[in-house]
FIZA-820031 format. One record per residue (C-alpha): residue number from 1; residue in three letters; x, y, z. Coordinates in nm, 2 decimals, padded with zeros to 4 digits. Each point is the difference from the previous one (the first is absolute). Layout:
// residues N
ATOM drenke kolba      X      Y      Z
ATOM    NUM   Ala      X      Y      Z
...
***
This chain:
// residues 136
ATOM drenke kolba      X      Y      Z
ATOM      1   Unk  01.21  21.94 -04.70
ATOM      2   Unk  00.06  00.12  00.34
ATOM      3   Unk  00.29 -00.03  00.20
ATOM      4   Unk -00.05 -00.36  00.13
ATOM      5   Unk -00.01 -00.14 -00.35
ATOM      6   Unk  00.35  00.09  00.01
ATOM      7   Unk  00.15 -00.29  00.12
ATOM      8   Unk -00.26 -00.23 -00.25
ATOM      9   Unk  00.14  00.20 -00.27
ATOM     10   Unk  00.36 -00.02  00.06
ATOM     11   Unk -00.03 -00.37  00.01
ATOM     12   Unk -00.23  00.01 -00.30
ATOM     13   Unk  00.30  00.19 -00.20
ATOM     14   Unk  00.29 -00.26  00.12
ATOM     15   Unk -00.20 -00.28 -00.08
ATOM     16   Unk -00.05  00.09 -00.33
ATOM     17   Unk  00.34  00.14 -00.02
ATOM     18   Unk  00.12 -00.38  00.09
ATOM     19   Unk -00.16 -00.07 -00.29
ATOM     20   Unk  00.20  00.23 -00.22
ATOM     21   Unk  00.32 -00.06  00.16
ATOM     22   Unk -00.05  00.44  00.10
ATOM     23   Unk  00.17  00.07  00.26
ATOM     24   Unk -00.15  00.30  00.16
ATOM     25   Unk  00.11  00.25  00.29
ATOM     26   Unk -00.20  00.20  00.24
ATOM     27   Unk -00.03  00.27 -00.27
ATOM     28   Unk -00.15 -00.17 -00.23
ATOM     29   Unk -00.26 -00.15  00.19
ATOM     30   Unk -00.04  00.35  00.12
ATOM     31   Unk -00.03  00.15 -00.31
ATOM     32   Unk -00.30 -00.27 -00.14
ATOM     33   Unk -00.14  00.05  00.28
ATOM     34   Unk -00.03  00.40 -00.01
ATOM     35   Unk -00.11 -00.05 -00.38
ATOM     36   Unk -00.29 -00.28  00.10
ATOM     37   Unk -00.13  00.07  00.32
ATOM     38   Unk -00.29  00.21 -00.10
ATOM     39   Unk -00.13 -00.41 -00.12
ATOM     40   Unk -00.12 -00.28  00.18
ATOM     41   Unk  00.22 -00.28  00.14
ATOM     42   Unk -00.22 -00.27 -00.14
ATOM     43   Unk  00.02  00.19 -00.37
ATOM     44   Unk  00.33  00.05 -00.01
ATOM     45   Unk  00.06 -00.38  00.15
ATOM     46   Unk -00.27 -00.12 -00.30
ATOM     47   Unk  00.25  00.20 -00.28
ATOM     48   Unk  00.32 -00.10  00.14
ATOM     49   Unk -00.16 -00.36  00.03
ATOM     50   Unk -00.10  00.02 -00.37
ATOM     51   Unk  00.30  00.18 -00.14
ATOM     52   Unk  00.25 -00.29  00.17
ATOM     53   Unk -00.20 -00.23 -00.18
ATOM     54   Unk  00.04  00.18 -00.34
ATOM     55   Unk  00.25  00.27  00.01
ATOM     56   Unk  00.40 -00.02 -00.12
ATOM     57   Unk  00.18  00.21  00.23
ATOM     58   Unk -00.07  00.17  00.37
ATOM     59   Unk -00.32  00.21 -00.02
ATOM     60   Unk  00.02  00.39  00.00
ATOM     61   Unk -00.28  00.16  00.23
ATOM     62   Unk -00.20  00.12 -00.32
ATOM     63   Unk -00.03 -00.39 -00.04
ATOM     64   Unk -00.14 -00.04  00.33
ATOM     65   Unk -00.26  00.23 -00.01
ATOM     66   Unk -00.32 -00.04 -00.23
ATOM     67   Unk -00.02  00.00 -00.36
ATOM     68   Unk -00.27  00.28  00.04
ATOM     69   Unk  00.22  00.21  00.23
ATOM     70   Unk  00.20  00.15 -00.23
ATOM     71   Unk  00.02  00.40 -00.05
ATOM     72   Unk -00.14  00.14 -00.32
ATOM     73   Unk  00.20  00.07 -00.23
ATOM     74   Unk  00.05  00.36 -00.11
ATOM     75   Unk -00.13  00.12 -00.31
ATOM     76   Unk  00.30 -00.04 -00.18
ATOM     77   Unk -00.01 -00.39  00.09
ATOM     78   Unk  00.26  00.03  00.23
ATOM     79   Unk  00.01 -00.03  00.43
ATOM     80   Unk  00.19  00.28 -00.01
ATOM     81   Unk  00.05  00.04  00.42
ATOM     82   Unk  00.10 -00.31  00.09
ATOM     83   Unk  00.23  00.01 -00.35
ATOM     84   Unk  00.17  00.35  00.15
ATOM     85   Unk  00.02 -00.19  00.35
ATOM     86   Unk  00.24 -00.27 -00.19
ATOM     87   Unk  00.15  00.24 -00.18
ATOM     88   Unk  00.09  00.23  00.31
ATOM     89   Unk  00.14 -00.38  00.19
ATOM     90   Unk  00.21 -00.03 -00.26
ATOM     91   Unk  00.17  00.30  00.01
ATOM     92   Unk  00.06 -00.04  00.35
ATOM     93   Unk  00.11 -00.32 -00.02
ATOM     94   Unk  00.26  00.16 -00.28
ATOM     95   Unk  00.11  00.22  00.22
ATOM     96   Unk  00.06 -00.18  00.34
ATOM     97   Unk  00.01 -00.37 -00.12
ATOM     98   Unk  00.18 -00.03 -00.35
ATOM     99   Unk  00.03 -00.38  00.04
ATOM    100   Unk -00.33 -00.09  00.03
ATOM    101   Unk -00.14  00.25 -00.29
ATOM    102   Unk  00.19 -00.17 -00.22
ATOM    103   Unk -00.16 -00.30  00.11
ATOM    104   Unk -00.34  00.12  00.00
ATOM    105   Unk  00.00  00.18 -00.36
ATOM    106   Unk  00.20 -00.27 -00.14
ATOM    107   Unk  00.37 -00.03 -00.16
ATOM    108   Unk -00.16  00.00 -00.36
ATOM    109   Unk -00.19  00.32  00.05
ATOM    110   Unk  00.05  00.33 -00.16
ATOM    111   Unk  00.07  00.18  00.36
ATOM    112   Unk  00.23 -00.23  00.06
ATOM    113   Unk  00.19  00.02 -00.30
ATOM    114   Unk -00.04  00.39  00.02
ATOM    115   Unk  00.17 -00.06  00.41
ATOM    116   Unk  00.27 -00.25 -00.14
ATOM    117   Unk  00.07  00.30 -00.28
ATOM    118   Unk  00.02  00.32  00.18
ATOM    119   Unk -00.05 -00.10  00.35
ATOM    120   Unk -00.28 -00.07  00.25
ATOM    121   Unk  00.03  00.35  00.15
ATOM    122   Unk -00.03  00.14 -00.36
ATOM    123   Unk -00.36 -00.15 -00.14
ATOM    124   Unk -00.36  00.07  00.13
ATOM    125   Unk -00.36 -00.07 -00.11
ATOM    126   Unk -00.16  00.27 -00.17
ATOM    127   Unk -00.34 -00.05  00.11
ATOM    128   Unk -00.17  00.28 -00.22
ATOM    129   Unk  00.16 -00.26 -00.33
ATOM    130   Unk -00.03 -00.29  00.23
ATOM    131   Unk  00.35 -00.10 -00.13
ATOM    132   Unk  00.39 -00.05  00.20
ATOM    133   Unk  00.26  00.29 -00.11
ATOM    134   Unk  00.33  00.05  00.04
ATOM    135   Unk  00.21  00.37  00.08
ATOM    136   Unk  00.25 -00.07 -00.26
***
């Protein structure tokens, strides 16, 4: 897309927001559209068009981009970058946003049972096991 889609493209987004009940900010909209704007307007309106028709919940941009657009997988079966990018958000998000982490790995999860335990400033992900710890 190019910088005048940008406007076609918000309003895309909110309109299929509406249809979610999403609200979204600035930053979001941002954000899709740094992770989508190497595609077309008219693909990206043809996949959001299809997924409001079938889809559950608010599209993530890898659901707005082409089935056949996906990175290959390493050999290990795994997309290991984008899987280190999450990982590295997260601990960020940890560190200067404790509320929200908890909302984003979930109450039931093992890091934040391992946060509620010992203490959100006390657990990490150990990427080399791909597993949360904790210090104590």
């Amino acid at each position: 897309m190019h910088q005048s889609d940008f406007e076609g493209f918000s309003a895309l987004l909110n309109r299929v927001a509406a249809v979610y009940s999403k609200k979204l900010t600035d930053d979001v909209v941002q954000g899709y559209w740094t992770a989508l704007k190497d595609q077309t307007l008219t693909t990206i309106t043809e996949l959001a068009n299809s997924h409001t028709r079938y889809g559950k919940f608010f599209p993530k941009p890898i659901e707005l981009r082409p089935k056949d657009d996906k990175p290959e997988p390493t050999p290990d079966g795994k997309f290991e970058e984008g899987e280190r990018r999450a990982i590295e958000g997260l601990e960020y998000l940890r560190r200067t946003n404790p509320g929200e982490w908890f909302e984003r790995v979930g109450a039931n999860s093992r890091a934040a049972t391992y946060a509620n335990t010992f203490g959100i400033e006390n657990i990490w992900f150990d990427e080399p096991n791909r597993c949360w710890r904790h210090t104590q």
